[in-house]
Backbone of each chain as ProteinMPNN parsed JSONL, in Angstrom:
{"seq_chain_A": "XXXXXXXXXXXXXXXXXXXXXXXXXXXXXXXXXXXXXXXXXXXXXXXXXXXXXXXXXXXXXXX", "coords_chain_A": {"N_chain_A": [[-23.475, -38.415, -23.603], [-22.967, -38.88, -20.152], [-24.979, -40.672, -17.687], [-26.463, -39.979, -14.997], [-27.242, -41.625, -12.325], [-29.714, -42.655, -9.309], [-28.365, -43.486, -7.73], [-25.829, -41.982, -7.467], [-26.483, -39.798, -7.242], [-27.25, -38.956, -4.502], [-24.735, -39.666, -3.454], [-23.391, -37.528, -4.171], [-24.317, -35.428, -2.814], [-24.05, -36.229, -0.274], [-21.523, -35.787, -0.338], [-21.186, -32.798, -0.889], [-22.93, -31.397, 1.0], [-22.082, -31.334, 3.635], [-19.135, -30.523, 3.012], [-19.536, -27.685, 1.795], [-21.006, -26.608, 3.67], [-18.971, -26.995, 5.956], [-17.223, -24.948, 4.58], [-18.134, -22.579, 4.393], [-18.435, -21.882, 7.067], [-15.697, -21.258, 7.667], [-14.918, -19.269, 5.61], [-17.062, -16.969, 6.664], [-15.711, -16.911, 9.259], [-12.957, -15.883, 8.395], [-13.744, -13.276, 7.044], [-14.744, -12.181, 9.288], [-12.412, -11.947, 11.256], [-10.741, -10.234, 9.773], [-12.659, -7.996, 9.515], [-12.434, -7.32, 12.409], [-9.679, -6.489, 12.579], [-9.51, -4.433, 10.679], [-10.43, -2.524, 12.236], [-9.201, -2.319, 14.828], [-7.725, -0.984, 17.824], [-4.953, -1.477, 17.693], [-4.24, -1.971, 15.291], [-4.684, 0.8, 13.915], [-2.742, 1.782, 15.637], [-0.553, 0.519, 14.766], [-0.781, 1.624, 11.738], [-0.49, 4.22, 12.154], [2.338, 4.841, 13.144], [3.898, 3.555, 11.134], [3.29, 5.183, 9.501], [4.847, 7.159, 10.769], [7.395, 6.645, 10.883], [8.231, 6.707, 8.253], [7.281, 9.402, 7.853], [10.007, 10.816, 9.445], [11.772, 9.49, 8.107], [12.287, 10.505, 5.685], [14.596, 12.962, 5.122], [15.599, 16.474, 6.192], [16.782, 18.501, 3.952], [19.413, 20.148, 4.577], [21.961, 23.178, 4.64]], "CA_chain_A": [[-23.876, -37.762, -22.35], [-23.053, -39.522, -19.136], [-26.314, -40.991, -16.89], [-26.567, -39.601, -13.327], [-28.506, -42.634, -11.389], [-30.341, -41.421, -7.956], [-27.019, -43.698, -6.027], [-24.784, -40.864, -7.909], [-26.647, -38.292, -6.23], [-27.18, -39.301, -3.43], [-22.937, -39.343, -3.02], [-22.878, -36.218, -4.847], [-24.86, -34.6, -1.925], [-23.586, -36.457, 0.799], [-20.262, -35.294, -0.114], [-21.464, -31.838, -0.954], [-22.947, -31.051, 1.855], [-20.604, -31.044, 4.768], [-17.639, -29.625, 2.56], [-20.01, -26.168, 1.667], [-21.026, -25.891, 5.495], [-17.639, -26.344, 6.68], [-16.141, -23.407, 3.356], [-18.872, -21.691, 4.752], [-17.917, -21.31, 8.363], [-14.293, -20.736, 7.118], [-15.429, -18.078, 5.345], [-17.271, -16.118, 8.021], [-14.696, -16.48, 10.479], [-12.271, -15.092, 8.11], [-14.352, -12.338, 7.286], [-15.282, -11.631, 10.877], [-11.107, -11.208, 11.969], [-10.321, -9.091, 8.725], [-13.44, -6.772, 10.24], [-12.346, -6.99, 13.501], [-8.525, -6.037, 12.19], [-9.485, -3.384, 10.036], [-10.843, -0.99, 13.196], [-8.654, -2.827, 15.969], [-6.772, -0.369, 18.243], [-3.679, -2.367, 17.32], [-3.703, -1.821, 14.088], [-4.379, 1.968, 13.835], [-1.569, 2.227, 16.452], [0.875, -0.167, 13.862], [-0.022, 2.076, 10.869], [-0.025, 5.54, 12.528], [3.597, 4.105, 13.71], [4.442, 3.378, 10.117], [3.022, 6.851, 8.732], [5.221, 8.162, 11.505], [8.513, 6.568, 10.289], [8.223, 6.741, 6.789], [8.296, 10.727, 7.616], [11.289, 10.392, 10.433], [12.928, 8.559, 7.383], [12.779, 11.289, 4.785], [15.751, 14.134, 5.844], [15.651, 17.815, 5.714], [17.743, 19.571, 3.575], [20.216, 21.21, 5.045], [23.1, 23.329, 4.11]], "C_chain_A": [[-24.004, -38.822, -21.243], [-24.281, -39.649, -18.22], [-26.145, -40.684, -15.659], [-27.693, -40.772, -12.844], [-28.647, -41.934, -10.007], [-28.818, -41.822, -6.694], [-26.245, -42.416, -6.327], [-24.946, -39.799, -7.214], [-26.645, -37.893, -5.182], [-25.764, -39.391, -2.658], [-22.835, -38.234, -3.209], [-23.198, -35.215, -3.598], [-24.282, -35.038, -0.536], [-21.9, -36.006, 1.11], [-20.243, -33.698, 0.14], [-21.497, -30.997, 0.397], [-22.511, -30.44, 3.68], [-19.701, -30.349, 3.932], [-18.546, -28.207, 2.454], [-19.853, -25.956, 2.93], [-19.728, -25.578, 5.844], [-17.012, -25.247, 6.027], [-16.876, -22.378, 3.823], [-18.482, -20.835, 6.044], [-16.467, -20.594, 8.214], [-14.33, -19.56, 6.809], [-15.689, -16.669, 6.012], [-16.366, -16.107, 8.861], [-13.564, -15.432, 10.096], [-12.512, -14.032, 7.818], [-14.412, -11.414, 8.535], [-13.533, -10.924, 11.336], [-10.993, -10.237, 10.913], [-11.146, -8.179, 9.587], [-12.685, -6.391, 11.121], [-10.67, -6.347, 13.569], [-8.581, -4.707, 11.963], [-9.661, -2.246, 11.084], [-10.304, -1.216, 14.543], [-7.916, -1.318, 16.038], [-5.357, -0.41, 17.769], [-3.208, -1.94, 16.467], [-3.728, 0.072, 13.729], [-2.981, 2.36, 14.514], [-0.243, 1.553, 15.248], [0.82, 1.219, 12.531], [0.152, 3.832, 10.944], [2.191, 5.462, 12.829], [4.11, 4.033, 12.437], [4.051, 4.574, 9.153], [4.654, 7.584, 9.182], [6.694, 8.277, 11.025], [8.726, 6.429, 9.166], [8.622, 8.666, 7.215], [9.198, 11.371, 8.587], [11.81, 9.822, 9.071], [13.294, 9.544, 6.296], [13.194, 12.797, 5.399], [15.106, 15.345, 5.195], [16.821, 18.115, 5.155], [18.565, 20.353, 4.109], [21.817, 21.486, 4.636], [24.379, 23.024, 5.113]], "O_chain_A": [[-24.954, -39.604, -21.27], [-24.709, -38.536, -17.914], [-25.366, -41.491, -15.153], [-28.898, -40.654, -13.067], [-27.988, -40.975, -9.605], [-28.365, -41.261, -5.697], [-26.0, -41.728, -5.337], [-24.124, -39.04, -6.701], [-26.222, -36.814, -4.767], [-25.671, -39.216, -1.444], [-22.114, -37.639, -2.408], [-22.43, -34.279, -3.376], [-24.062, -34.16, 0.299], [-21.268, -35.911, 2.162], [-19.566, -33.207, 1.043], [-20.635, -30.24, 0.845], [-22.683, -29.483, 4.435], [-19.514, -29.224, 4.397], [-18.1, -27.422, 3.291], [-18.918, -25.328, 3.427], [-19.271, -24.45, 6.026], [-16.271, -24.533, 6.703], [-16.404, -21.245, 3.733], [-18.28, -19.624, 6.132], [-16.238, -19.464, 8.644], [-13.856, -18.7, 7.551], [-14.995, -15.653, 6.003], [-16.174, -14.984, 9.328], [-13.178, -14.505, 10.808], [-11.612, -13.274, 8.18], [-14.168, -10.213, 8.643], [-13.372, -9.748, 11.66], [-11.231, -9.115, 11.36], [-10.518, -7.53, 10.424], [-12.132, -5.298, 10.999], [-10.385, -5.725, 14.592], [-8.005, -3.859, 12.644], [-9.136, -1.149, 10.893], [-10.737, -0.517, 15.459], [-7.587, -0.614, 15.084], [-4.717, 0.606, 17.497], [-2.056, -1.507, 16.435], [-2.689, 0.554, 13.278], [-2.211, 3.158, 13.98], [0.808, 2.15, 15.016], [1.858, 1.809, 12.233], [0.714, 4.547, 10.114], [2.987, 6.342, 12.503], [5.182, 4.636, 12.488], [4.624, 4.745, 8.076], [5.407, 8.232, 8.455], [7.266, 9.341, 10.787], [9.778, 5.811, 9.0], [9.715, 9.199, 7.02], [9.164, 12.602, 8.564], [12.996, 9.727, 9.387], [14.462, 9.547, 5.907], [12.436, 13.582, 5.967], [14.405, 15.408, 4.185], [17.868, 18.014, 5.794], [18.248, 21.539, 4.026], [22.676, 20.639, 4.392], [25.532, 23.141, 4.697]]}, "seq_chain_B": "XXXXXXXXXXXXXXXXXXXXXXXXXXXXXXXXXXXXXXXXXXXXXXXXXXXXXXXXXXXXXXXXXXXXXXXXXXXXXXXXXXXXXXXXXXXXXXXXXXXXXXXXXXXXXXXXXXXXXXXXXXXXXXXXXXXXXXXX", "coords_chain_B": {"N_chain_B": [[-15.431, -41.367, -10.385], [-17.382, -38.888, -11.435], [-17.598, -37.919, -8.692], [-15.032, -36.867, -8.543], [-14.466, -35.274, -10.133], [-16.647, -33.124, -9.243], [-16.02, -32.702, -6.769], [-13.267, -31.886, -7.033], [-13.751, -29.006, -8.323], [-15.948, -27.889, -6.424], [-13.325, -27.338, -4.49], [-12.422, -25.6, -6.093], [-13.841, -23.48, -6.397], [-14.443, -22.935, -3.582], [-11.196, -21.781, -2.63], [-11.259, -19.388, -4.633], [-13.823, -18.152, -3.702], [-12.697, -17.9, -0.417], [-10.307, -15.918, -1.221], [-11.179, -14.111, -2.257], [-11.895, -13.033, 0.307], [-10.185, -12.927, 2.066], [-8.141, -11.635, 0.535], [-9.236, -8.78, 0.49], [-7.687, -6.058, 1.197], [-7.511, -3.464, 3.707], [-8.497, 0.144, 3.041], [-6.783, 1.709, 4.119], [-4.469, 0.468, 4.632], [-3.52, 0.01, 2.528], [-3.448, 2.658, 1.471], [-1.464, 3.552, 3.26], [1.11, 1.737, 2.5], [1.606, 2.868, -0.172], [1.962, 5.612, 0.837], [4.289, 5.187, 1.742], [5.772, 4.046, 0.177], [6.637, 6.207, -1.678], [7.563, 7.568, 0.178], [9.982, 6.551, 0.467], [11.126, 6.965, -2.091], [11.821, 9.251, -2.589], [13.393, 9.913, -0.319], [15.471, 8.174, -1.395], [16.6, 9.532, -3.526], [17.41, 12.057, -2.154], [19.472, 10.789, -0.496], [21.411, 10.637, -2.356], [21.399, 12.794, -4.398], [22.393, 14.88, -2.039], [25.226, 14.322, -1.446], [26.01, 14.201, -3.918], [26.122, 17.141, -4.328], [27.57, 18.388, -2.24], [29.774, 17.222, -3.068], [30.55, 18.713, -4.861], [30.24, 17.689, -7.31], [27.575, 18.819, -8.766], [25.89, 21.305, -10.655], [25.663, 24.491, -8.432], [23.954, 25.708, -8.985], [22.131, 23.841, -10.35], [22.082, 22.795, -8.27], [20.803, 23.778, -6.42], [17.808, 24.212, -7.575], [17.408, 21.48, -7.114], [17.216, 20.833, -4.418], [15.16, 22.974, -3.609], [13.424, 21.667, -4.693], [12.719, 19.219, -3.639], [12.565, 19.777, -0.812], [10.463, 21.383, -0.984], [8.581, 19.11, -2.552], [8.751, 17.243, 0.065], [7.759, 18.922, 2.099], [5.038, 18.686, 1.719], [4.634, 16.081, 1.184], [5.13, 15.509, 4.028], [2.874, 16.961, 5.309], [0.566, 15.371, 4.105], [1.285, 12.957, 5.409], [0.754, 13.581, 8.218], [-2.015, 14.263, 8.101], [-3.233, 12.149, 6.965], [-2.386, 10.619, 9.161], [-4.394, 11.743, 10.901], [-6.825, 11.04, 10.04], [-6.973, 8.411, 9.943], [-6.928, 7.724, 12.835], [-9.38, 8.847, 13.47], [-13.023, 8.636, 14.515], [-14.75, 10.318, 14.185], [-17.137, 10.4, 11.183], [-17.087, 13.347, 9.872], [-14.431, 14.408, 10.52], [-12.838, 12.791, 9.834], [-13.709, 13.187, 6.894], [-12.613, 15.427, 6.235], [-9.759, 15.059, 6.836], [-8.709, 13.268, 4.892], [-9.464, 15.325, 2.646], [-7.752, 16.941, 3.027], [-5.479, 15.723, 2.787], [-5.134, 14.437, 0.354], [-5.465, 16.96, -1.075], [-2.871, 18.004, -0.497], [-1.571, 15.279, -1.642], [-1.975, 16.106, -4.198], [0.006, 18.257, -4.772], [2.255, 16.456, -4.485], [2.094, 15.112, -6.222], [2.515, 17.511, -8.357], [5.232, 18.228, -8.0], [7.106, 15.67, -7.71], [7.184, 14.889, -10.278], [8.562, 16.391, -11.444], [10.853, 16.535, -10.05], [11.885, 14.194, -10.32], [12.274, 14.316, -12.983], [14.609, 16.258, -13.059], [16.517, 15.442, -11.569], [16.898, 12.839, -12.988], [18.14, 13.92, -15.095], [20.751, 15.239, -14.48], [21.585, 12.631, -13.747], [21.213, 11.7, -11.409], [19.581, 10.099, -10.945], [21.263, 7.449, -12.196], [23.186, 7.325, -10.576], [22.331, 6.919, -8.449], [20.809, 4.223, -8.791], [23.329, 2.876, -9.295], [24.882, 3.164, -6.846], [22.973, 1.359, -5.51], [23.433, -1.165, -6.299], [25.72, -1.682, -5.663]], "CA_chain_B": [[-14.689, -39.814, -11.588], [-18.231, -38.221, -11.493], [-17.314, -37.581, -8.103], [-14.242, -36.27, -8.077], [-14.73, -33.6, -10.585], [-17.43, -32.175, -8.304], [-14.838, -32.388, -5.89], [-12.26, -30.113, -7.762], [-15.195, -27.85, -8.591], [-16.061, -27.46, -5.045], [-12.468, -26.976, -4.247], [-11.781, -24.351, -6.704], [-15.09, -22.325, -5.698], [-14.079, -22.569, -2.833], [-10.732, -21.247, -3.119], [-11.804, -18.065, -5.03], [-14.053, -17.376, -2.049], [-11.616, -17.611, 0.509], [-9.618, -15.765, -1.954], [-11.79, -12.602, -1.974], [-12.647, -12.691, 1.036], [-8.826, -12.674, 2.077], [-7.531, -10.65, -0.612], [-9.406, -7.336, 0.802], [-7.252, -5.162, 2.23], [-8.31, -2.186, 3.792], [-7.87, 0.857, 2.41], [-5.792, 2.336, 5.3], [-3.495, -0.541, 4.883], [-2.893, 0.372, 0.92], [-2.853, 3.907, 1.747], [0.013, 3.786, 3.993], [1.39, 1.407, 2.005], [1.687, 3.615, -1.24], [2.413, 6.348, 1.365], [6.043, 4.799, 2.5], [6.812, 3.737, -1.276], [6.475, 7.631, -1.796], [8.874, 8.123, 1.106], [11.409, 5.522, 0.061], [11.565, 7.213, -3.388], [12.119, 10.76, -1.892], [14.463, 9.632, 0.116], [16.478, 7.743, -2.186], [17.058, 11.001, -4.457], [18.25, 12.798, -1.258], [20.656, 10.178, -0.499], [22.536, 10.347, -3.661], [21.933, 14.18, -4.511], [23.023, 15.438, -1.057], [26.44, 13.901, -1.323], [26.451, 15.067, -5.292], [26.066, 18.504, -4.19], [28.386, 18.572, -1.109], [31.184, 17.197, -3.471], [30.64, 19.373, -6.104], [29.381, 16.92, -8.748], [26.433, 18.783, -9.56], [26.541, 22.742, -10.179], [25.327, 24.861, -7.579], [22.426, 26.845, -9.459], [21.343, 23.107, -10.406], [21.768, 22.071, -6.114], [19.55, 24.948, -5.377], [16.665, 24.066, -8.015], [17.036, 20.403, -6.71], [17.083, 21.343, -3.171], [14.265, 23.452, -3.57], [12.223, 20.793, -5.725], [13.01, 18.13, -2.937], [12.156, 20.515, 0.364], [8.479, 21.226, -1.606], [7.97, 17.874, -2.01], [8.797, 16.828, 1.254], [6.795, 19.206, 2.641], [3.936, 18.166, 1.131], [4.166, 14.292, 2.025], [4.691, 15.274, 5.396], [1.495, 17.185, 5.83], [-0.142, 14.395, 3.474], [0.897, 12.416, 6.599], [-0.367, 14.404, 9.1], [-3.662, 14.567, 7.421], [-3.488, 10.424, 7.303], [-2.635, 9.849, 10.434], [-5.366, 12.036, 11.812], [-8.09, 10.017, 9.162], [-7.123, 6.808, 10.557], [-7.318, 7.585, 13.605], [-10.418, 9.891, 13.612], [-13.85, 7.642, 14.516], [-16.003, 10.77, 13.555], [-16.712, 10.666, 9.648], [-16.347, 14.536, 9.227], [-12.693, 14.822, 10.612], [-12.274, 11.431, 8.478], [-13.624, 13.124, 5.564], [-11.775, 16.812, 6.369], [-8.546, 14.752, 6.842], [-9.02, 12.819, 3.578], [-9.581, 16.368, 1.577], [-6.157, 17.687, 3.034], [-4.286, 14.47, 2.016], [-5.371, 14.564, -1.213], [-4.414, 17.949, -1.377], [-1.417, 17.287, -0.389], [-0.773, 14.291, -2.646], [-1.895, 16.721, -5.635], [1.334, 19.029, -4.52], [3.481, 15.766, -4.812], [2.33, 14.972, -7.946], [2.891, 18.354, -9.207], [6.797, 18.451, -7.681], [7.729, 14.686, -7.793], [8.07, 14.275, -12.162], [9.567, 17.52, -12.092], [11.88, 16.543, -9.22], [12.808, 13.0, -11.284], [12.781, 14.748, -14.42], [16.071, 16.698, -12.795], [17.624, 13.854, -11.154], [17.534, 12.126, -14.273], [18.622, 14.76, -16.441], [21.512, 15.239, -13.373], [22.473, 11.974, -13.74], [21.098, 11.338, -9.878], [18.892, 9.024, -10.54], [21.804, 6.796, -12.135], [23.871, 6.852, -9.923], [21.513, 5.907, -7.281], [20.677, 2.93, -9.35], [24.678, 2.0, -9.002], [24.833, 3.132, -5.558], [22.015, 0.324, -5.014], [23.582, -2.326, -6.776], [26.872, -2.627, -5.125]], "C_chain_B": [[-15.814, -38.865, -11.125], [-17.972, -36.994, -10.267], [-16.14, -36.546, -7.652], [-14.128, -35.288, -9.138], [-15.538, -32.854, -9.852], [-16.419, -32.023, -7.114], [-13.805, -31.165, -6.203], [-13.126, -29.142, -8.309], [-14.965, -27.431, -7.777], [-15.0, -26.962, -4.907], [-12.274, -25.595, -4.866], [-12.884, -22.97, -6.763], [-14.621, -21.624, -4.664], [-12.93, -21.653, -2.197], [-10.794, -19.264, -3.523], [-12.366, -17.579, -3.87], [-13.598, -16.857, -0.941], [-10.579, -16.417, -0.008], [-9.486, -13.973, -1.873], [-12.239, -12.196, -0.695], [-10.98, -12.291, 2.032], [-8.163, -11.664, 1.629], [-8.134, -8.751, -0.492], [-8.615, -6.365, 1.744], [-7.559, -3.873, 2.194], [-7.846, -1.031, 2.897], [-7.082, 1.751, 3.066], [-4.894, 1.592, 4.816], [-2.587, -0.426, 3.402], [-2.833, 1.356, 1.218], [-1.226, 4.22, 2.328], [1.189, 3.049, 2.998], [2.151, 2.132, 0.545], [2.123, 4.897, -0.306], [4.453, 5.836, 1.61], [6.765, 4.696, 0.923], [7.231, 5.305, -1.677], [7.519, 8.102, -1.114], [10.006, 7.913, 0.371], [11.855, 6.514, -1.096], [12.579, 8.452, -3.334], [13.386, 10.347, -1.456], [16.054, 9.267, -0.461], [17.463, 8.756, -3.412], [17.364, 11.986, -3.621], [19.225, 12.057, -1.328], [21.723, 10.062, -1.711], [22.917, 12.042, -3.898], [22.677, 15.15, -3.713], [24.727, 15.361, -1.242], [27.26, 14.511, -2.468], [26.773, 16.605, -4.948], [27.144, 19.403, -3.558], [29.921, 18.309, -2.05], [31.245, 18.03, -4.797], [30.342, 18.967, -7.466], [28.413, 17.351, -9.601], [26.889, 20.829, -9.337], [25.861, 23.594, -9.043], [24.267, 25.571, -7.715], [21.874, 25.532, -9.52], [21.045, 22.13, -8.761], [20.776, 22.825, -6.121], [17.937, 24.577, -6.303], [16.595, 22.338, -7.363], [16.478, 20.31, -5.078], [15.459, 22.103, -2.829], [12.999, 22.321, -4.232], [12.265, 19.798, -3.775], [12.097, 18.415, -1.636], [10.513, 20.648, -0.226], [7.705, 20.11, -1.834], [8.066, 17.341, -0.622], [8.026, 16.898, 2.256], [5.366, 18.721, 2.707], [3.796, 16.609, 1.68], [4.155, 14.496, 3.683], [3.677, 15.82, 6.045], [0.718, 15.765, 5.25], [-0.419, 13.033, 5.204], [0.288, 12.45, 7.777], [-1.697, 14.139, 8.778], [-4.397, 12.471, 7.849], [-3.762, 10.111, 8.138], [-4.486, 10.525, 11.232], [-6.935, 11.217, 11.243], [-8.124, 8.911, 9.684], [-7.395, 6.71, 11.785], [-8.61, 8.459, 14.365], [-11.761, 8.744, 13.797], [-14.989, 8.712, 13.929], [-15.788, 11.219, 12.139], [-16.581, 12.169, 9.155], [-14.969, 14.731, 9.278], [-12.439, 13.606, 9.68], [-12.364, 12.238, 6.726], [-12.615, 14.646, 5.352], [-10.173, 16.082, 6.019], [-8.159, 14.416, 5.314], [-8.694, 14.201, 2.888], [-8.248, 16.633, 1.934], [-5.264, 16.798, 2.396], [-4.445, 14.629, 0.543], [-4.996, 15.919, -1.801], [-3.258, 18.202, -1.547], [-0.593, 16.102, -1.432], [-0.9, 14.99, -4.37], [-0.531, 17.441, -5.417], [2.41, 18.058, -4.892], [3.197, 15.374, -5.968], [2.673, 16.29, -8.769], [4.38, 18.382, -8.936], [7.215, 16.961, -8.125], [8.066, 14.261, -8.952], [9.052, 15.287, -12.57], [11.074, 17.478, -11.315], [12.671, 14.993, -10.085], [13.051, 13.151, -12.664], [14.733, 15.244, -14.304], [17.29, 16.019, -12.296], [17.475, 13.587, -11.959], [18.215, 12.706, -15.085], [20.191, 14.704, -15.674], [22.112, 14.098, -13.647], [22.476, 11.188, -11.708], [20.743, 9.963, -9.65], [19.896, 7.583, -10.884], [22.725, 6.299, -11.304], [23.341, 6.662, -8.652], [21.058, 4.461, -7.286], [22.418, 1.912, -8.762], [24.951, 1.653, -7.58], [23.655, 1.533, -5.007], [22.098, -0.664, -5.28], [25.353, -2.471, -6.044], [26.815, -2.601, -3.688]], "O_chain_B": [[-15.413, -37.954, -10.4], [-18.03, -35.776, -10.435], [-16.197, -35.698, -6.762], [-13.512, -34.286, -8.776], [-15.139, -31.694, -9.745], [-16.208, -30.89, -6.681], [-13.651, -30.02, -5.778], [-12.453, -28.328, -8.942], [-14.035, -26.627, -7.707], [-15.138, -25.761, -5.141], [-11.999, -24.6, -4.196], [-12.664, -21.808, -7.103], [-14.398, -20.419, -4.548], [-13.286, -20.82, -1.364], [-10.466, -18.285, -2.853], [-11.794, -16.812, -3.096], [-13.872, -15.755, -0.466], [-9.954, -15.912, 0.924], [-8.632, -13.114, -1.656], [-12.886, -11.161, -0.534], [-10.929, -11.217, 2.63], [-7.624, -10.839, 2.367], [-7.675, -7.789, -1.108], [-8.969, -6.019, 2.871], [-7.816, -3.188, 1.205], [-6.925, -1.191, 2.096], [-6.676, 2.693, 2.385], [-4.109, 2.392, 4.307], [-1.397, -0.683, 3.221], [-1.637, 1.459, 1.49], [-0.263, 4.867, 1.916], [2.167, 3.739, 2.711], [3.318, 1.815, 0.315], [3.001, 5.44, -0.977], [5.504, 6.473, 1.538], [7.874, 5.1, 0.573], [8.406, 5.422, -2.024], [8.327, 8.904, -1.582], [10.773, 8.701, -0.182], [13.025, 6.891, -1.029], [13.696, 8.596, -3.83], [14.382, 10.427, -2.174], [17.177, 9.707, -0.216], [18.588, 8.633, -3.898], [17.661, 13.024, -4.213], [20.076, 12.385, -2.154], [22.727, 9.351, -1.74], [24.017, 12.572, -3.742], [23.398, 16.025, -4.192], [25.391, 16.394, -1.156], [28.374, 15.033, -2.449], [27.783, 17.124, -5.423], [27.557, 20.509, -3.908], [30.946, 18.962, -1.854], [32.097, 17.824, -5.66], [30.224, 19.664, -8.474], [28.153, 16.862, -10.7], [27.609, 21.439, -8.546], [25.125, 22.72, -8.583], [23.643, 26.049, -6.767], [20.899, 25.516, -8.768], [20.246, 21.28, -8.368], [19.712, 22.344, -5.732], [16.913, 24.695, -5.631], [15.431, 22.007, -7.138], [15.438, 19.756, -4.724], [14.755, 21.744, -1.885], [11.785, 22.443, -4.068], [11.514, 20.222, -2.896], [11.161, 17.686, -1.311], [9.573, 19.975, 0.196], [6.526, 19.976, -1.507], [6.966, 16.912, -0.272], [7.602, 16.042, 3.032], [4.74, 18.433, 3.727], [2.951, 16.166, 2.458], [3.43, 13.877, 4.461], [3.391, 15.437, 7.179], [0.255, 15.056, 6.144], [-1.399, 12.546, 5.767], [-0.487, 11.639, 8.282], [-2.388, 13.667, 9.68], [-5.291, 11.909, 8.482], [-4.796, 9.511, 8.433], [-5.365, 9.904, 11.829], [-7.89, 10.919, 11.962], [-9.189, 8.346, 9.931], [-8.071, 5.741, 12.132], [-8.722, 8.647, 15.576], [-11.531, 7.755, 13.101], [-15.972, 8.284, 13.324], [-14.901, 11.968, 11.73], [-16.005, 12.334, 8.08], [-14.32, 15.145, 8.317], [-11.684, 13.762, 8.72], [-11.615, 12.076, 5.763], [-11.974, 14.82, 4.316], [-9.493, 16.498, 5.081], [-7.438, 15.145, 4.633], [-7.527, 14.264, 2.502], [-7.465, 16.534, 0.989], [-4.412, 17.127, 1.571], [-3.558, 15.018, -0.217], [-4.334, 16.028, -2.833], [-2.678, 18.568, -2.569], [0.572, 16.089, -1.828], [-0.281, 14.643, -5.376], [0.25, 16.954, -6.234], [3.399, 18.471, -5.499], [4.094, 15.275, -6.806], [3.128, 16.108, -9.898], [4.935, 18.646, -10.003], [7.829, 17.047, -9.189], [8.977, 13.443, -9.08], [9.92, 15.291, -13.443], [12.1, 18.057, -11.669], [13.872, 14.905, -10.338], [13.755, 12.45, -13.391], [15.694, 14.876, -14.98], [18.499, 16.046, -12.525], [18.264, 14.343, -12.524], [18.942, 12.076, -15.853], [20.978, 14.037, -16.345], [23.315, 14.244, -13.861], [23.304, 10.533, -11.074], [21.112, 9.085, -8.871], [19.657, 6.596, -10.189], [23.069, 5.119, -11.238], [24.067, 6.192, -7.776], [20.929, 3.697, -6.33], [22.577, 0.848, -8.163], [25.169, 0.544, -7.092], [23.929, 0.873, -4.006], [21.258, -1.467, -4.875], [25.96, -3.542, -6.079], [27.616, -3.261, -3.027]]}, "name": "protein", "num_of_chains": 2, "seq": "XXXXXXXXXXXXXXXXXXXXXXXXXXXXXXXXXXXXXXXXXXXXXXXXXXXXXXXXXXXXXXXXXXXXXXXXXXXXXXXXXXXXXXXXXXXXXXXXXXXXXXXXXXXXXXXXXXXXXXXXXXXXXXXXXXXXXXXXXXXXXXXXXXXXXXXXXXXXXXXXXXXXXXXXXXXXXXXXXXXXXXXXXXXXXXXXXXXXXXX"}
C-alpha cells in the first residue's frame, strides 16, 4: 500500500481544484444552451418544418 | 504517477458528465425524429409498389388491398403529425397534453396498419425489390 505524504496532497488538491471548478462551469453552461434550445422559437420553427416535410414527402395514392 | 492517475480519474468523471449532460435530447427532437423514419419507410413501399401496380407486376385485387393498407396508414401519420406539430408548438400544458393523446392515437392506427402493410409487401415481393431498387 502506497504512502500519501501531506506534499502529495497538497498537489493532489492544488491540481484538483481548478480542473473541478472549471468541469463545473462547462457543465452549467452546457446545460443552460441545451435548456435554452429545447424551448427556443428557432427550434420549434426547425422541427414543425421537419414534421411538415416528412408529410409533403409521403404521396397520395392515386389512380 | 500518484498524480496522474487522479488526473485520468478526473478526466474520465468528467467526461461522463459532460456526456449526460450532452447526450439529453429532448423529447420533441426524438419524436420527430422517429416521426420522419416512419415517413421514409412509408414512402419507400409507395415508391416501389406504385410503379409495380401501374406495370402490372402485382395483381390488381392484391393493388387494391395494398393501396388501401398504404392510404390508412398514411392517413394516420399525417394526423399523428398534425397532432405533433400542434404539441410542440402549444405553451399551454392541456393542448400539449390533448395533442399528445391524439398522436398516440394516431401512432396506435400505424401500428395496427404498418406490419400488416410490410407483411404484404413482403409477401408481394415489394419490399425486395425496393431493397434492389436501393442498391443500384
Amino acid at each position: 500500500m502506497p504512502k500519501i505524504n501531506a506534499e502529495d496532497v497538497v498537489k493532489i488538491v492544488e491540481i484538483a481544484v481548478p480542473v473541478i471548478g472549471a468541469l463545473s462551469k462547462i457543465v452549467s453552461e452546457v446545460k443552460r444552451q441545451i435548456e435554452n434550445a429545447e424551448g427556443s422559437p428557432e427550434d420549434k420553427e426547425s422541427l414543425i418544418k421537419r414534421i411538415e416535410e416528412a408529410q409533403a414527402s409521403i404521396p397520395a395514392w392515386e389512380n | 504517477m500518484k498524480i496522474n492517475s487522479l488526473l485520468i480519474l478526473l478526466i474520465l468523471l468528467c467526461s461522463l458528465v459532460i456526456g449526460c449532460a450532452t447526450g439529453k435530447a429532448s423529447w420533441k427532437q426524438e419524436t420527430v425524429t422517429s416521426y420522419e423514419s416512419t415517413s421514409i419507410v412509408l414512402t419507400g413501399i409507395y415508391n416501389t409498389a406504385k410503379p409495380m401496380c401501374d406495370a402490372g407486376q402485382i395483381s390488381k385485387e392484391n393493388c387494391e388491398k395494398i393501396k388501401s393498407l398504404y392510404t390508412k396508414t398514411r392517413s394516420a401519420i399525417i394526423t399523428a403529425g398534425d397532432a405533433l406539430k400542434i404539441a410542440i408548438n402549444s405553451e399551454d400544458i392541456f393542448t400539449q397534453n390533448a395533442s399528445m393523446e391524439l398522436f398516440q392515437r394516431s401512432l396506435m392506427d400505424v401500428a395496427k396498419f404498418m406490419p400488416e402493410l410490410m407483411r404484404l409487401a413482403n409477401n408481394l415481393g415489394i419490399v425486395k425489390k425496393e431493397v434492389a431498387n436501393a442498391e443500384n
